[in-house]
N, C-alpha and C positions, 0 to 999 in steps of 0.2 A: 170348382172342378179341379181334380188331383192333376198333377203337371208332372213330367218325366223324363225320360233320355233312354233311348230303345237301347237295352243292353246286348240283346241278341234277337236273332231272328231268323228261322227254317222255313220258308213257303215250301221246299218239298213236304216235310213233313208237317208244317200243318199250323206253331205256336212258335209263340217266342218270351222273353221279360223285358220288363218295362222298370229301369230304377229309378224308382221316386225322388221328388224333387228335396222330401226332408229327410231324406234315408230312411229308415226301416228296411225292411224285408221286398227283395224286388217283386211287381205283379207279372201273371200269369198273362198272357194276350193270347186269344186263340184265331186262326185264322178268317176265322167268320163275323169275330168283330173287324176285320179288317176289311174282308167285303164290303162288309152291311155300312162302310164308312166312303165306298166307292175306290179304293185301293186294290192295289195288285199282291203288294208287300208292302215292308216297313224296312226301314236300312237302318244297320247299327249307328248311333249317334245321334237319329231322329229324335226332335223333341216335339212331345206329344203331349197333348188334356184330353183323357179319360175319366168317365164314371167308374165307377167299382161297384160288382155284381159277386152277390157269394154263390157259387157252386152247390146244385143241389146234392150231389151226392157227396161230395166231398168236405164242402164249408169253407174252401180256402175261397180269394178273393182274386178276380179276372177282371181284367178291362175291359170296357166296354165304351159305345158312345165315343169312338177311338176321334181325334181330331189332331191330326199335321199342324204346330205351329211354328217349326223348321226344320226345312233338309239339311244333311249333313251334308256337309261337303267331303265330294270323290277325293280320297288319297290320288296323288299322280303315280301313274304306273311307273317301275322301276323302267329305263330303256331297255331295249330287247336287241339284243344281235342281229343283226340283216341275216332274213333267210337264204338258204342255200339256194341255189335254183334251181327249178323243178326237174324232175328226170324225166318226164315228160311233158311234151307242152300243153300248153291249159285249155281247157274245153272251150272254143269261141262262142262270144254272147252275141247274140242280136237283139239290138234295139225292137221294141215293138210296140214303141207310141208311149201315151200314159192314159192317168186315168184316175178318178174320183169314188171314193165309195166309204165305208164304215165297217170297221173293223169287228168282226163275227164273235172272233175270240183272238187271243194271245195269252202264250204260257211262257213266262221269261225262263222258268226252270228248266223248259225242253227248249228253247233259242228259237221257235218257229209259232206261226199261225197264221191265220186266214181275212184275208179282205171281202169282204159281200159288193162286188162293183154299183155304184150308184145304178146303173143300166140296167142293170139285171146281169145274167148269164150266169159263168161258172163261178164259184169264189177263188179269190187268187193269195196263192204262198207267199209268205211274207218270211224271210227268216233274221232275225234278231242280229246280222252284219250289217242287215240293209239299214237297219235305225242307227246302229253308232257312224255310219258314214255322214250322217245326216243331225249328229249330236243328240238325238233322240236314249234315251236309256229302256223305256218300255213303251208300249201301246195297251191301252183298257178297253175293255169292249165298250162299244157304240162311239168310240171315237171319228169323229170324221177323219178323212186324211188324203191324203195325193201323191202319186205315186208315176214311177216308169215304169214300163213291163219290160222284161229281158227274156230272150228265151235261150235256154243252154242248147248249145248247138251238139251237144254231146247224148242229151237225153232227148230234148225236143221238148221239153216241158216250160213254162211260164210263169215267171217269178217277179212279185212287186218288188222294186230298188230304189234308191232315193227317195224311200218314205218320209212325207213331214205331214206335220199338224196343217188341216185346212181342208 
């Protein structure tokens, strides 16, 4: 199986390349081998074993059979200046319990998506601030997961927080 180091990578758009581990020419990786592998995305520095599938129309050669054999590691963020303070005060949140269910979908590119409550009822918002509080970086669908609900006192709407794995 060829072995590699994701050299780039667009989930908005769709594909990324993979440089080989003996060099040549980097591969094509297209989004749906990344699916089809149970992933979200791929992060630049990931090192990967893939098959190699030639393109019918084209004849060039894409990954496929994609397989994570290490994550990179997150650069640390540069520090960031203490924000200003607000010119208006913040919408108040209320607590409103927690709760159990599996994850419907998530799109890390849009920062939000949806919970399916283990109970049933409505599905609930989940937005992508809620997981890095919680050291989380994404959510895949049918993840299980556990959660608080908050509601913005400002809109009246109902938001999963402290999302983690379980």
């Amino acid at each position: 199986m060829p072995q590699g180091v994701v050299k780039f990578f667009n989930a908005a758009k769709g594909f990324g390349f993979i440089a080989t581990e003996g060099g040549g020419p980097d591969v094509f990786v297209h989004i749906s081998a990344v699916q089809a592998a149970g992933l979200i995305a791929l992060n630049e520095g990931d090192a990967v074993g893939f098959e190699l599938e030639a393109d019918r129309r084209s004849g060039r050669s894409s990954a496929v059979d994609l397989t994570v054999t290490a994550r990179a590691s997150r650069p640390e963020r540069p520090a960031r200046p203490a924000p200003a303070p607000p010119r208006f005060p913040a919408a108040r949140r209320e607590k409103r319990g927690s709760g159990r269910g599996v994850v419907k979908w998530f799109d890390p590119t849009k920062g939000f998506g949806f919970i399916q409550p283990e109970g049933g009822g409505d599905d609930v918002f989940v937005h992508a601030r809620s997981l890095n509080r919680t050291g989380l970086q994404e959510l895949s669908e049918g993840q299980t997961v556990a959660y608080d609900l908050e509601e913005d006192g400002r809109t009246g709407k109902t938001a999963a927080v402290n999302v983690r794995l379980g």
